[in-house]
C-alpha positions in Angstrom: 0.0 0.0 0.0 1.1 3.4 -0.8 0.3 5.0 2.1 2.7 3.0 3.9 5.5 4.2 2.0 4.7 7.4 2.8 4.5 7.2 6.2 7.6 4.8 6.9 8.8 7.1 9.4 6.4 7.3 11.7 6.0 4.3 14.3 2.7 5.7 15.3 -0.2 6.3 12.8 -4.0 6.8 13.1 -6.9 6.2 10.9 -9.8 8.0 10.0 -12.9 9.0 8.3 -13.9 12.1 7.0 -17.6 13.0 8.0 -19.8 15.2 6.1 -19.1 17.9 9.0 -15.9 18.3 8.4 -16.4 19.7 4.7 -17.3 23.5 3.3 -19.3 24.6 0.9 -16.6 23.9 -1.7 -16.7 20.2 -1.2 -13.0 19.7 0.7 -12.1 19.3 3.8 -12.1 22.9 5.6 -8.7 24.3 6.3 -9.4 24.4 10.1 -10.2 20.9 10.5 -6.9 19.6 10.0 -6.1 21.1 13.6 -8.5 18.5 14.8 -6.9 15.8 12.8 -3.7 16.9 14.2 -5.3 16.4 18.0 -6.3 13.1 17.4 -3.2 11.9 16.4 -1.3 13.9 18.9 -3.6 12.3 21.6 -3.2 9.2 20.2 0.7 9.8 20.5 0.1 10.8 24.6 -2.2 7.7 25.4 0.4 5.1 23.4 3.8 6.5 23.9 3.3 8.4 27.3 1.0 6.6 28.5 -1.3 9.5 29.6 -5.1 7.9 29.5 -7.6 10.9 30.6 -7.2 14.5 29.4 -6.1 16.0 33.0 -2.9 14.1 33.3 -1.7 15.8 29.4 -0.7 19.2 31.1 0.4 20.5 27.6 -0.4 23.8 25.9 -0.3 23.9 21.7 2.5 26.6 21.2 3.0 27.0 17.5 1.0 25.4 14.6 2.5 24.7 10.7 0.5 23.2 8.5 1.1 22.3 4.6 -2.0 21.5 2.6 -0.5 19.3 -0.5 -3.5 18.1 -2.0 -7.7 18.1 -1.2 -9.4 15.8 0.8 -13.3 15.4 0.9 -16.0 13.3 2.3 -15.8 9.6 2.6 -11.4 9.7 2.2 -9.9 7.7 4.4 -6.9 9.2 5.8 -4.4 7.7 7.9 -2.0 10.3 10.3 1.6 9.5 11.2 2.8 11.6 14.3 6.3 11.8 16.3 8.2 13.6 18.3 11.6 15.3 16.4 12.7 17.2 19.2 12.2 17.2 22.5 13.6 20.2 25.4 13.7 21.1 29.0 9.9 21.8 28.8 8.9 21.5 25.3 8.7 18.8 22.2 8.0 19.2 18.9 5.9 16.9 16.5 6.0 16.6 12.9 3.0 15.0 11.3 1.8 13.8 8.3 -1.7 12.9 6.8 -1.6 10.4 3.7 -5.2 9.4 2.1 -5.3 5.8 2.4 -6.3 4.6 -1.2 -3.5 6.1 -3.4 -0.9 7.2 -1.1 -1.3 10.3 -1.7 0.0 13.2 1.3 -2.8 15.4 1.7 -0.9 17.8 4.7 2.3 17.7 6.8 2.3 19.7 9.8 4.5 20.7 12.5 3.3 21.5 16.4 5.2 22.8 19.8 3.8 22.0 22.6 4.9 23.0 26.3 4.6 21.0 29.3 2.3 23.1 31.5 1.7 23.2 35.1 -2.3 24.2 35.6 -2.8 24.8 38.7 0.1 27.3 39.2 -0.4 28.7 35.4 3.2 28.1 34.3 5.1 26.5 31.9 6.8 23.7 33.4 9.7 21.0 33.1 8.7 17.8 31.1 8.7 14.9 34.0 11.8 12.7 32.7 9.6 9.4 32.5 8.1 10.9 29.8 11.0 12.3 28.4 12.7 9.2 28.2 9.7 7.1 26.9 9.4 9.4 24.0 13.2 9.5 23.2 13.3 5.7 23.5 10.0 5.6 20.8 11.1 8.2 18.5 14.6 7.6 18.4 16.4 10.9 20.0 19.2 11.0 21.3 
């Protein structure tokens, strides 16, 4: 399958659907949706690979947001979402994604997020707790 080869590099990928809903008057998949693709496969990426099951143990904040639209997508594609970590800091990690339509291998989007590891209950940015450091270097790779 072609979509594979496209997303060789990631270790973890998502499927889905798109719904009618997520669609404009045009037909395509809205620009802003892809934000939402992005959190599913970035929560998917917390729950596998950090092991972080309901929402409040996350403590991250989105920081910065890229996104590369390479080719429409519209209702009833099946997309599948590869998602890692390519750096990872004191308090912060970035991801690089990228969304493949399942079919014919073709990349629809790549994206790039920073998220920071953020303490809620004193509002501030925090350190990222080394167990999950290290789980995510281990996964991914880094050094």
């Amino acid at each position: 399958m072609e979509a594979l080869n496209e997303l060789a590099e990631f270790r973890m990928t998502t499927a889905l659907h798109v719904r009618f809903r997520d669609t404009d008057a045009m037909g395509h998949v809205n620009n802003a949706v892809y934000l939402t693709y992005l959190e599913q496969a970035r929560v998917e990426y917390l729950k596998r690979v950090m092991g972080l099951t309901k929402p409040a143990d996350f403590g991250i904040i989105i920081a910065r947001v890229e996104i590369d639209y390479r080719s429409p997508v519209e209702i009833d594609d099946e997309l599948v979402i590869g998602a890692r970590v390519t750096q990872i800091g004191g308090a912060s990690f970035d991801m690089a994604y990228r969304i493949v339509e399942r079919k014919t291998g073709r990349v629809v989007a790549e994206a790039r997020t920073v998220q920071v590891s953020f303490d809620y209950k004193h509002n501030k940015v925090r350190k990222l707790p080394q167990d999950v450091a290290d789980k995510v270097r281990d996964y991914d790779g880094l050094a």
